[in-house]
C-alpha positions as a printed NumPy array, in Angstrom:
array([[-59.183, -19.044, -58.847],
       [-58.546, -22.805, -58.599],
       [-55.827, -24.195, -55.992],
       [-52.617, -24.882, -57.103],
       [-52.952, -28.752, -55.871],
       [-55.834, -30.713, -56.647],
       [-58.055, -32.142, -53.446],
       [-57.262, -35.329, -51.843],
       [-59.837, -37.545, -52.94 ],
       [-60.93 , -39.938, -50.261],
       [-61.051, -43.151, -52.072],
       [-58.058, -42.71 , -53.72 ],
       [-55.397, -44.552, -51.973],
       [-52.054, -42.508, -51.592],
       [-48.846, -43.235, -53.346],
       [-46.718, -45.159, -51.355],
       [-43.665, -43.084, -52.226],
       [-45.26 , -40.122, -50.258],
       [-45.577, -42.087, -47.688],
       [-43.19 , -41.92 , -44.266],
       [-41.931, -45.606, -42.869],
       [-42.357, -45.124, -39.088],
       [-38.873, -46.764, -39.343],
       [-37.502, -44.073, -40.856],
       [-38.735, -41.153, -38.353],
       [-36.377, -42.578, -35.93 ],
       [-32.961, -40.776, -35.348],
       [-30.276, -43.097, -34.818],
       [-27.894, -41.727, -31.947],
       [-24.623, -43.038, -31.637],
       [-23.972, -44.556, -27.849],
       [-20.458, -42.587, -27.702],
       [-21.526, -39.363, -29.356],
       [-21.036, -36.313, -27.008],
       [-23.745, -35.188, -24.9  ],
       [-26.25 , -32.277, -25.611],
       [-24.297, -28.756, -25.338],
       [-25.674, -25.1  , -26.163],
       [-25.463, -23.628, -29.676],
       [-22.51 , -21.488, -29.74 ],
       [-22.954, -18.033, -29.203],
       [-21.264, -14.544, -29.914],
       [-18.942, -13.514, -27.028],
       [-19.952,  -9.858, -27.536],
       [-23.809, -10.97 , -27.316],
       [-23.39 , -12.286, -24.113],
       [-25.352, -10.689, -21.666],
       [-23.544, -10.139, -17.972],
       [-25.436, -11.508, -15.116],
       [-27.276,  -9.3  , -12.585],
       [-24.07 ,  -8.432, -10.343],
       [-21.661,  -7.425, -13.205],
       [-24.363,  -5.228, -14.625],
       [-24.677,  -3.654, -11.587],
       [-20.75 ,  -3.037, -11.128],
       [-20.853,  -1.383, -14.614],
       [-23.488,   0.594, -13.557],
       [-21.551,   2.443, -10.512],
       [-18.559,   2.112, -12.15 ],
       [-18.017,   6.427, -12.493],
       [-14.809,   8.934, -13.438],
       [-13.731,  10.263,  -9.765],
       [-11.296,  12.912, -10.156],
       [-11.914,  13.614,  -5.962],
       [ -8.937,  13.342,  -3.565],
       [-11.402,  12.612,  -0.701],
       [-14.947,  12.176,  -0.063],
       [-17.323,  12.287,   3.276],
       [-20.247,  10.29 ,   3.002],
       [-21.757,  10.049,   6.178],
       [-25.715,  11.448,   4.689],
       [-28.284,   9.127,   3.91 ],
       [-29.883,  11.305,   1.45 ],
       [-29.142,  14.388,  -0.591],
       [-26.965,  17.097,   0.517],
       [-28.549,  20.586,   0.052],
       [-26.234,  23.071,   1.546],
       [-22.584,  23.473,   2.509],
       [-20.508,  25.986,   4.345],
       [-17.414,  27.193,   5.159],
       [-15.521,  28.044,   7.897],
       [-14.122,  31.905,   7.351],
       [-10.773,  31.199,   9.036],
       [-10.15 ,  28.102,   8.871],
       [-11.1  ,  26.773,   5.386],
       [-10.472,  23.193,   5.778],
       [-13.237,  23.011,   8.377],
       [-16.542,  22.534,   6.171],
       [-20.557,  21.955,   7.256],
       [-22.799,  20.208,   5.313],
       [-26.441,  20.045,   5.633],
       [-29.039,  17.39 ,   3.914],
       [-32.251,  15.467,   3.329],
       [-31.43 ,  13.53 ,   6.386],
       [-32.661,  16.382,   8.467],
       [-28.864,  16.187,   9.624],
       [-25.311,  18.862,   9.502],
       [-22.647,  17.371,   9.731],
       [-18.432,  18.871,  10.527],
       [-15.662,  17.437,   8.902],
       [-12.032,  18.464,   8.107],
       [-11.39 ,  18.97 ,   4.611],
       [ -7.233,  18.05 ,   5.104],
       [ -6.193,  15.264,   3.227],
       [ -5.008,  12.041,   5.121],
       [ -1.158,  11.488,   4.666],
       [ -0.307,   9.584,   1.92 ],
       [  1.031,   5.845,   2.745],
       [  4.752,   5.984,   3.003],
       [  4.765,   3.494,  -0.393],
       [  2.149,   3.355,  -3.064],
       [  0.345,   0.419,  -3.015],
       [  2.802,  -1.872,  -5.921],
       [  5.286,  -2.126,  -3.149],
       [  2.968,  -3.965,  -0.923],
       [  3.802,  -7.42 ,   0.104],
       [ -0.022,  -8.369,  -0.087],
       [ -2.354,  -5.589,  -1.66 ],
       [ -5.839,  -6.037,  -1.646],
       [ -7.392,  -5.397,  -4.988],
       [-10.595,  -4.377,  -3.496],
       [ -9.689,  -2.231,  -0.838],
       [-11.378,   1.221,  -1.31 ],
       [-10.837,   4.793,   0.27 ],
       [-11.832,   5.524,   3.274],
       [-14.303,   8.014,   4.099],
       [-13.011,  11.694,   5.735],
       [-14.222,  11.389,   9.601],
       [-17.164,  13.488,  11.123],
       [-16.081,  16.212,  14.226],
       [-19.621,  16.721,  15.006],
       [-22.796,  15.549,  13.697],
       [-25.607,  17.614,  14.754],
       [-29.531,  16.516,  15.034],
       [-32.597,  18.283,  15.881],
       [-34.417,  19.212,  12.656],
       [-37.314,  17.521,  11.581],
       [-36.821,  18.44 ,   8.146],
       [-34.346,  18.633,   5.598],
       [-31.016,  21.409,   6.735],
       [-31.755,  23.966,   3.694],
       [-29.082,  26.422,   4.919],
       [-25.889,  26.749,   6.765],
       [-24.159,  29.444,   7.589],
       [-20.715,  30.408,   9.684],
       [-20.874,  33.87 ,  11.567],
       [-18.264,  36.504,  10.362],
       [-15.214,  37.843,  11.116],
       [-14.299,  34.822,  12.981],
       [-16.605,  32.037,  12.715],
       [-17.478,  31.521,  16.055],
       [-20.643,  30.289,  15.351],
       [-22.425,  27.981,  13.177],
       [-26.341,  28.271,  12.292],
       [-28.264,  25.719,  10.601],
       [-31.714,  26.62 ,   8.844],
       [-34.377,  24.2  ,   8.211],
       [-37.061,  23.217,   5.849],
       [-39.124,  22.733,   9.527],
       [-38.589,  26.673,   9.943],
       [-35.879,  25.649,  12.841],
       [-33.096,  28.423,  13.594],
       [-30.034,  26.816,  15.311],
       [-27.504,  28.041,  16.764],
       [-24.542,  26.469,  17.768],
       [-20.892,  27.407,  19.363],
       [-17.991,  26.218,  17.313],
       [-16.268,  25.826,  20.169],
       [-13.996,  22.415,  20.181],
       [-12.166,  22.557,  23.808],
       [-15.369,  21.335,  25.544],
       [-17.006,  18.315,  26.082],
       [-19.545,  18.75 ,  23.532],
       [-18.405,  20.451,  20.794],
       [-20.138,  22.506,  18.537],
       [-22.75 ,  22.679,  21.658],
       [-26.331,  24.23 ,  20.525],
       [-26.611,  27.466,  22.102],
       [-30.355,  28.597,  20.985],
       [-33.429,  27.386,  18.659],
       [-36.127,  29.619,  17.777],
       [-39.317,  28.995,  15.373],
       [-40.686,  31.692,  13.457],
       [-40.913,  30.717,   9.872],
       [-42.66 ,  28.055,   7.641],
       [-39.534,  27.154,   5.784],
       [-36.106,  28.799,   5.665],
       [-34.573,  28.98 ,   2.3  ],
       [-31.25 ,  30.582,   2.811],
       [-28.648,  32.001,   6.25 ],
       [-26.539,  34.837,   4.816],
       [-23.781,  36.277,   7.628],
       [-23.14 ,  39.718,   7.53 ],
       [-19.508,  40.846,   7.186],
       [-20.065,  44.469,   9.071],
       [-17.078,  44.939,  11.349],
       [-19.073,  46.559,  13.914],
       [-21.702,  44.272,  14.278],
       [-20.201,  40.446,  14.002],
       [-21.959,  37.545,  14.669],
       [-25.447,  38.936,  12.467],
       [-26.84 ,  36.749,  10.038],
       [-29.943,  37.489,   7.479],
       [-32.295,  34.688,   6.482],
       [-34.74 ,  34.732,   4.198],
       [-38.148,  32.673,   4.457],
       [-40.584,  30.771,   2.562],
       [-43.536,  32.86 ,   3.45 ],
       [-41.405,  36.574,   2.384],
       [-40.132,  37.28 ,   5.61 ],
       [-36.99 ,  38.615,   6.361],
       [-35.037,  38.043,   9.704],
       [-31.505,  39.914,  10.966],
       [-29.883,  38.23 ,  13.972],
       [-26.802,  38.715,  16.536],
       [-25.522,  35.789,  17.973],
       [-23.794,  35.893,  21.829],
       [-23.601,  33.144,  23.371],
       [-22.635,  35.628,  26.561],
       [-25.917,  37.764,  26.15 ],
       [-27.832,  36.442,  29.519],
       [-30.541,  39.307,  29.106],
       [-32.441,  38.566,  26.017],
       [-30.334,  34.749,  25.449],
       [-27.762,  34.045,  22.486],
       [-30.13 ,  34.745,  19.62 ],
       [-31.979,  37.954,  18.777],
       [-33.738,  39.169,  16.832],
       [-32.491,  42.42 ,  15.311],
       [-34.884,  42.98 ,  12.497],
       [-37.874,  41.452,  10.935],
       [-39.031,  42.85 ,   7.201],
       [-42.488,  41.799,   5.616],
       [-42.752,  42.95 ,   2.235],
       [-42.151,  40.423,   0.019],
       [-45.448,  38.58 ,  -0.679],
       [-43.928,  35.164,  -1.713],
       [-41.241,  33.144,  -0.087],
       [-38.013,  34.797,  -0.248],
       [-35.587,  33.166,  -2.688],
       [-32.164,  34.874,  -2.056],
       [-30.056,  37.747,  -0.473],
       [-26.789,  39.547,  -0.381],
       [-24.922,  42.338,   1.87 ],
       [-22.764,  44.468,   0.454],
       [-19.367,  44.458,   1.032],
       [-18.999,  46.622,   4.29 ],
       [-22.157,  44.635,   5.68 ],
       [-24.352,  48.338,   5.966],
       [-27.421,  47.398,   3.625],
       [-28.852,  43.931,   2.768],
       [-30.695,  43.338,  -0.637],
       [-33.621,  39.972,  -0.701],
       [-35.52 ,  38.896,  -3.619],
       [-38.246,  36.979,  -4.183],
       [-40.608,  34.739,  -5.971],
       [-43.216,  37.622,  -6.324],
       [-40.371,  39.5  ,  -8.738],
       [-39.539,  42.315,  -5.952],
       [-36.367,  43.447,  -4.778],
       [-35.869,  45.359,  -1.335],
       [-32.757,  47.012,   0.201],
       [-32.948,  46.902,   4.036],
       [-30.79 ,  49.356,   6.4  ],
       [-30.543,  47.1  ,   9.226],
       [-28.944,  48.928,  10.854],
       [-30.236,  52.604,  10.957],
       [-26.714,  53.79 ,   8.838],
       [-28.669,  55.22 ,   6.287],
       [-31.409,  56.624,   7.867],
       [-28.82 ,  58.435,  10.012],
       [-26.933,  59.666,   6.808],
       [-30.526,  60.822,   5.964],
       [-30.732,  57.888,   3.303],
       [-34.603,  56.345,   3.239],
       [-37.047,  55.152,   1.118],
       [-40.96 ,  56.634,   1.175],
       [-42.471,  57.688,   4.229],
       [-42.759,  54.725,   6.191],
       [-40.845,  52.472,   3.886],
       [-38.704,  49.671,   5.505],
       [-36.872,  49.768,   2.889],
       [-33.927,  52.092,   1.099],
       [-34.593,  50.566,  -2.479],
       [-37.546,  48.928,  -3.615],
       [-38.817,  47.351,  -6.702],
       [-41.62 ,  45.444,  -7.924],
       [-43.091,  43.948, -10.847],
       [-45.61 ,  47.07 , -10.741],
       [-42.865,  48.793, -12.325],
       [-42.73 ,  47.728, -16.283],
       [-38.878,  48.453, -16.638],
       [-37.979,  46.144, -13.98 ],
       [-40.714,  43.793, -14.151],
       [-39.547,  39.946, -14.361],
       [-42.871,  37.226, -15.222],
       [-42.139,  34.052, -13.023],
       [-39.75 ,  35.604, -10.555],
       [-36.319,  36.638,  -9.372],
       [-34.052,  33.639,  -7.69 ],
       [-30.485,  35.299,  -7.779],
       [-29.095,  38.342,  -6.405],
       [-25.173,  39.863,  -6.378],
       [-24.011,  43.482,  -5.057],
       [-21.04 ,  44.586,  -7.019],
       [-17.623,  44.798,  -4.712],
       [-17.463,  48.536,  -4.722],
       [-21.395,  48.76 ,  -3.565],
       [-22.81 ,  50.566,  -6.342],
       [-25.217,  48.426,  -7.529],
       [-26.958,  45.291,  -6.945],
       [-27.737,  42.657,  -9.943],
       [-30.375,  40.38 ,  -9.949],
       [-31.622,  37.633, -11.859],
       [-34.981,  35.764, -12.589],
       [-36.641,  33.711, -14.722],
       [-36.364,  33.73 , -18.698],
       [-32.978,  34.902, -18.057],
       [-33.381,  38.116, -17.574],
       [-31.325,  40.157, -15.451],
       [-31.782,  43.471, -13.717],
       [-29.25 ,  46.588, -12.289],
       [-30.463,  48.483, -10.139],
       [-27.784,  51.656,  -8.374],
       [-27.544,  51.67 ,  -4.619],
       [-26.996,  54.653,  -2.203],
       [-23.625,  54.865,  -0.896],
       [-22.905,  55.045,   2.516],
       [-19.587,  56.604,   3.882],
       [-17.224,  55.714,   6.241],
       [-18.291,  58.838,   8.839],
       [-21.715,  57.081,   8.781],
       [-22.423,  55.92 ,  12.48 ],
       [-21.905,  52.85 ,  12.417],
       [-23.816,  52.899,  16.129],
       [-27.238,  54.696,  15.04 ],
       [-29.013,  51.887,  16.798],
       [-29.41 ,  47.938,  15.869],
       [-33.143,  48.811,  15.453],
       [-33.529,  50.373,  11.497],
       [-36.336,  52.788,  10.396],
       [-40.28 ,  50.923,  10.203],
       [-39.548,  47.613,  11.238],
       [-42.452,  46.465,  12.061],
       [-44.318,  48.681,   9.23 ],
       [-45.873,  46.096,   6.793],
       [-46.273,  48.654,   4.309],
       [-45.29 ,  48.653,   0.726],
       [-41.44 ,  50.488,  -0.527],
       [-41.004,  53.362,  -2.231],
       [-38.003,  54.11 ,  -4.557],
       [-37.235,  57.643,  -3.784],
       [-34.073,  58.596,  -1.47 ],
       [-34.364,  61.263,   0.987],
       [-31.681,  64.184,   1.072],
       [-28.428,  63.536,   1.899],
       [-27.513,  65.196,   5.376],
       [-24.611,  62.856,   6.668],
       [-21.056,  63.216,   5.631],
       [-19.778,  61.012,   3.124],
       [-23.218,  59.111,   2.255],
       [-25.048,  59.51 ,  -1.167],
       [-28.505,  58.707,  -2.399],
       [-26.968,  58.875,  -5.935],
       [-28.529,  56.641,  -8.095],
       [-30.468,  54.715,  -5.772],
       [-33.305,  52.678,  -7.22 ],
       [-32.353,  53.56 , -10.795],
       [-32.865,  50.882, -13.309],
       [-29.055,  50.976, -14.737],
       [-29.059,  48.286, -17.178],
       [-31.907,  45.296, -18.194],
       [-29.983,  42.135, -20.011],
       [-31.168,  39.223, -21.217],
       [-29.022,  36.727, -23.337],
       [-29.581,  33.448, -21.412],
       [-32.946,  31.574, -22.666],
       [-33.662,  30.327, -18.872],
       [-33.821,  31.464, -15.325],
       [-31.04 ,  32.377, -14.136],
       [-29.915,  31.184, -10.717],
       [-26.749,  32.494,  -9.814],
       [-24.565,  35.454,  -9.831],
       [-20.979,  36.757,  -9.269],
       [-18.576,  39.423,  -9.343],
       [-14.709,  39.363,  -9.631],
       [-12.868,  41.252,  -7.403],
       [-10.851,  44.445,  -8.732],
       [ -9.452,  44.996, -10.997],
       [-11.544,  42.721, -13.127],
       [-14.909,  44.253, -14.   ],
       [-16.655,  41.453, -14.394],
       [-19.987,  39.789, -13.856],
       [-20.906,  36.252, -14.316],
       [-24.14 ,  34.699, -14.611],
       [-25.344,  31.086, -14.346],
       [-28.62 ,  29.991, -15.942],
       [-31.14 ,  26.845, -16.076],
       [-30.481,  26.375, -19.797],
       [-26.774,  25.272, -18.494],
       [-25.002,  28.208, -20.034],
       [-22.376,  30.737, -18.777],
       [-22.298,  34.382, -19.3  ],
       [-19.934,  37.04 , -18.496],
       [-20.633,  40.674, -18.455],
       [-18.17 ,  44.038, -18.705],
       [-19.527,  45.774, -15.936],
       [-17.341,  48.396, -17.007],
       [-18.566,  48.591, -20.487],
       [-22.341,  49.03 , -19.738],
       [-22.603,  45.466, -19.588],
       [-21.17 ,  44.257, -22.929],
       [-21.089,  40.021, -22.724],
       [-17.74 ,  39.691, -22.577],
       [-18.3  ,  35.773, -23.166],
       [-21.091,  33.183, -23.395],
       [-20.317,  29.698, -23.019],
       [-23.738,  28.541, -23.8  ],
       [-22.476,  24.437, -23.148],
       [-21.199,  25.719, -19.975],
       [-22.629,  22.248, -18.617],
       [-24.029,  20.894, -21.449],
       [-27.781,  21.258, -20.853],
       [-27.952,  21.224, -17.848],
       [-28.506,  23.963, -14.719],
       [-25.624,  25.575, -13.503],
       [-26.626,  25.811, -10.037],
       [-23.632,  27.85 ,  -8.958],
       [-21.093,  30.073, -10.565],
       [-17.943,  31.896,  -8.015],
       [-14.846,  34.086,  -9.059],
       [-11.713,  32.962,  -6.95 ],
       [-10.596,  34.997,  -4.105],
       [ -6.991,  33.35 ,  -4.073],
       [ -4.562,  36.139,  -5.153],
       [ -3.395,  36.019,  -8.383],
       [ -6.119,  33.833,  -8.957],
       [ -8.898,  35.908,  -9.357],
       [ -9.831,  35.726, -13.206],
       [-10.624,  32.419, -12.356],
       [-14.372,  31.222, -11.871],
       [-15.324,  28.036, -10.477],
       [-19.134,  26.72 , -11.494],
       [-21.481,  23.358, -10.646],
       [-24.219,  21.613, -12.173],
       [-26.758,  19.397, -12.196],
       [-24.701,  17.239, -14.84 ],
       [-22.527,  16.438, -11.578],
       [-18.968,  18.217, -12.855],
       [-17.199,  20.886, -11.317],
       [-14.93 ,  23.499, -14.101],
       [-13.062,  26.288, -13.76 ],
       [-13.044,  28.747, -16.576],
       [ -9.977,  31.233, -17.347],
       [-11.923,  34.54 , -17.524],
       [ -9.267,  36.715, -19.67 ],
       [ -9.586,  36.889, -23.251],
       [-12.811,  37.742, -25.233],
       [-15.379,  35.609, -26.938],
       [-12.963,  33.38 , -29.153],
       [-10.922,  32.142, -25.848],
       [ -9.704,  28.241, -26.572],
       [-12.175,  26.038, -25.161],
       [-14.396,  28.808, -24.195],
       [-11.497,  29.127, -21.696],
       [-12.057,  25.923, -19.887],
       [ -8.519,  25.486, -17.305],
       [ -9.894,  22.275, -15.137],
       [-13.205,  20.311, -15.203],
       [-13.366,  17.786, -11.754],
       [-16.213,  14.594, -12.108],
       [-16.87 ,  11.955,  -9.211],
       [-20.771,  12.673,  -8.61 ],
       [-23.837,  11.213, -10.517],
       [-25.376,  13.782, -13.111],
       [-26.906,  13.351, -16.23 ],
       [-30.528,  13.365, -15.159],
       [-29.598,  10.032, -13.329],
       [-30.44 ,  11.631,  -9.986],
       [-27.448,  13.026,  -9.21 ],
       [-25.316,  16.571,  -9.286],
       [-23.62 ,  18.568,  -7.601],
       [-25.897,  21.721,  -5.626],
       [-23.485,  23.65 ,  -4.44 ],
       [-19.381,  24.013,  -3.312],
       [-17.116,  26.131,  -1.612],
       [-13.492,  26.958,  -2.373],
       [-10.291,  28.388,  -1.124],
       [ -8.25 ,  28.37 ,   1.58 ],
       [ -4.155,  27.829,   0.649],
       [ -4.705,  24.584,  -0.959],
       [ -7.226,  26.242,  -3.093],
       [ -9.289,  22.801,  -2.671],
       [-13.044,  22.537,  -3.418],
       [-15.373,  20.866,  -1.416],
       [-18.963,  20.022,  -3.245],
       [-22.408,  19.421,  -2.089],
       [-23.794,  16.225,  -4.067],
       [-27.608,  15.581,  -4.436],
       [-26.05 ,  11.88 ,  -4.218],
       [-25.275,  12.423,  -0.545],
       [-21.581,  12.722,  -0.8  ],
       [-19.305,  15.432,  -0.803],
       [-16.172,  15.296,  -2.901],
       [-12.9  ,  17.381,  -2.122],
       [-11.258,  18.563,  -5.838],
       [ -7.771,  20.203,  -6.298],
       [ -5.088,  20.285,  -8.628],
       [ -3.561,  16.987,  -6.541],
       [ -5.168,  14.831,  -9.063],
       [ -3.037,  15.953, -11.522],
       [ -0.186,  14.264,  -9.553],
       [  0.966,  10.314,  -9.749]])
């Protein structure tokens, strides 16, 4: 096809009209016109400079009524202390625990628009450390006040440490370290054991399946202020969680590997003629060998109803497991012997339940399968019972959902709040053990919000039967959340565990002005 214009032929000469006088490509500037300025721009495509994009970014909801944020890194464990609630322990990637009071300050005697001179940028101060305790070379996993009276505080580390240290404030040094001791890779939780006759015992479980049972006594000068009571071997991957029950006789431990053991620390049952197989450490015990209770990938939650019938435990792909426990009287000696049957057996449990020969104790249904559930889509990571009269079970899964369970209606779900925390894990769910309070639970999550749920109702409750929801932490995948929180005391305050270092104290004062 041809051009459109013809060539320029060379010894043509060019039109002079075409033609550009250099005079002409000249721009004539007035001496008095204004100077060069910017084209004018859209105010809302303005982009902020680097230091107001930054105060956008940190600019977050905080609901708290105070903070402590003495970590440098990520909080992974909190306590509380069992008589006086205000007086909280938190343990974190700093390899540090630190004590602080919980109490709010007083408020100023007037709010800040009567001030003759207010400074705009004056921001709350941080709650003040009573202790700050070293000596881990590893990140504090685990934390744990002794019961009845909290008289003692252990700390459990990633480095396998076991502290122990006197809560004692009268002295020079408080919360003086009494005893260390080294027998584990990793220690992944500190569980105190609530048995009247026995205070100051903890349980911990390790990453290498072990299980360890300890008295503390800081007045013991024979064998020093931490020993060792008991020491289990049968799980075969690291030990995820564990639970008394109630009147602090048995102790139930899961694990990675799928199995669940009951220990008799003890020696009640075995005096109440209670055991598992011949030369079983163990009362109850279940593995993934057994297709009814088998759970693929692992069991990282574990609850023991309030009445001590059953343990509930719950694993990966959501599914959830009841097994019945033998019940031990009150004429069981509770002085058999702080050594239990087969310690130091490293033999595999049985399931079966020897006769009963001790007044008032029952093998009943122990190491039945009672009920197998699974309506979560995830792993579920924590559990909880109400306390009577509320039958109820709730369950906290990876998927970020909430589930509740009749425990007195073989299991029915009661309610599931499957955007519990809108996609993301609900690391902890706890009923309320304020009186009159109890249909109330309380629940975390890696989206970095704190709710509380109303319980009562069935499955078309308003808002899923939302009451409170509490934000001040980062969440959202943005390397924040909130692992953990304890609750109660008078106040009925809750004190969180942020992966962002801080923790936040919540109540119902924020609804004040």
């Amino acid at each position: 096809m041809a051009p459109s214009t013809p060539p320029l032929n060379p010894n043509e000469a060019p039109d002079e009209d075409a033609l550009l006088d250099a005079s002409e490509a000249a721009e004539v500037i007035p001496e008095d016109a204004d100077p060069d300025h910017p084209m004018d721009s859209d105010p809302e495509d303005t982009l902020p400079d680097a230091d107001d994009a930054q105060d956008q970014e940190i600019q977050l909801q905080n609901d708290s009524l105070a903070h402590f944020d003495a970590h440098t890194d990520s909080i992974f464990c909190i306590a509380q202390h069992p008589i006086n609630p205000s007086i909280i322990a938190t343990g974190g990637g700093d390899d540090t625990t630190y004590i602080f009071s919980s109490s709010l300050p007083p408020p100023p005697l007037l709010p800040k628009s009567y001030e003759s001179n207010p400074d705009p940028s004056a921001s709350r101060a941080s709650l003040s450390p009573i202790a700050k305790l070293t000596g881990h070379s590893d990140s504090v996993n685990a934390l744990a006040f002794t019961l009845p009276s909290g008289d003692y505080l252990l700390t459990g580390g990633l480095d396998g440490r076991l502290r122990a240290h006197s809560t004692s404030t009268s002295t020079a040094e408080p919360y003086k370290l009494l005893a260390e001791t080294l027998e584990v890779p990793e220690i992944n939780f500190l569980v105190p054991c609530p048995h009247p006759s026995y205070p100051n015992t903890i349980a911990l479980g390790a990453s290498d399946g072990s299980v360890w049972v300890y008295a503390v006594d800081a007045a013991d000068t024979a064998t020093g202020p931490l020993r060792v009571l008991q020491a289990y071997y049968l799980h075969t991957e690291s030990c995820t969680a564990g639970a008394w029950t109630p009147d602090g006789k048995l102790l139930a431990t899961v694990s990675e590997d799928g199995s669940l053991y009951v220990w008799d620390p003890f020696g009640e049952g075995a005096a109440a003629g209670i055991g598992g197989a011949q030369g079983s450490q163990a009362v109850v015990g279940l593995t993934g060998a057994d297709q009814r209770f088998a759970i693929e990938g692992g069991i990282y939650s574990v609850a023991v109803a309030p009445s001590g019938a059953f343990v509930v435990v719950g694993g990966a792909g959501g599914m959830v497991r009841v097994v019945g426990l033998p019940r031990l009287g009150p004429t069981s000696s509770a002085t058999a012997g702080q050594k239990g049957a087969g310690s130091k057996s490293k033999r595999g449990g049985g399931r079966k339940s020897g006769g009963v020969n001790g007044v008032g104790a029952s093998a009943g249904q122990a190491g039945a399968i009672l009920a197998s559930l699974q309506v979560q889509g995830e792993g579920v990571e924590t559990l909880g019972f109400a306390e009577p009269p509320f039958p109820l079970l709730v369950a906290g899964s990876v998927d970020g959902s909430i589930v509740l369970f009749d425990t007195a209606h073989s299991f029915a779900v009661r309610r599931h709040i499957r955007e519990a925390h809108e996609g993301y894990a609900v690391v902890k769910v706890e009923f309320s053990r304020i009186k009159g309070r109890e249909h109330l639970v309380t629940s975390c999550g890696l989206d970095g919000v704190v709710r509380i749920w109303d319980t009562r109702g069935g499955t078309a409750a308003a808002g899923q039967g939302l009451v409170s929801e509490w934000r001040g932490h980062r969440g959202e995948g943005e390397g924040g959340g909130v692992l953990g929180f304890v609750q109660g005391g008078k106040e009925g305050k809750i004190v969180t565990a942020g992966d962002d270092g801080v923790a936040l104290v919540f109540g119902e004062g924020k609804m004040e002005s």
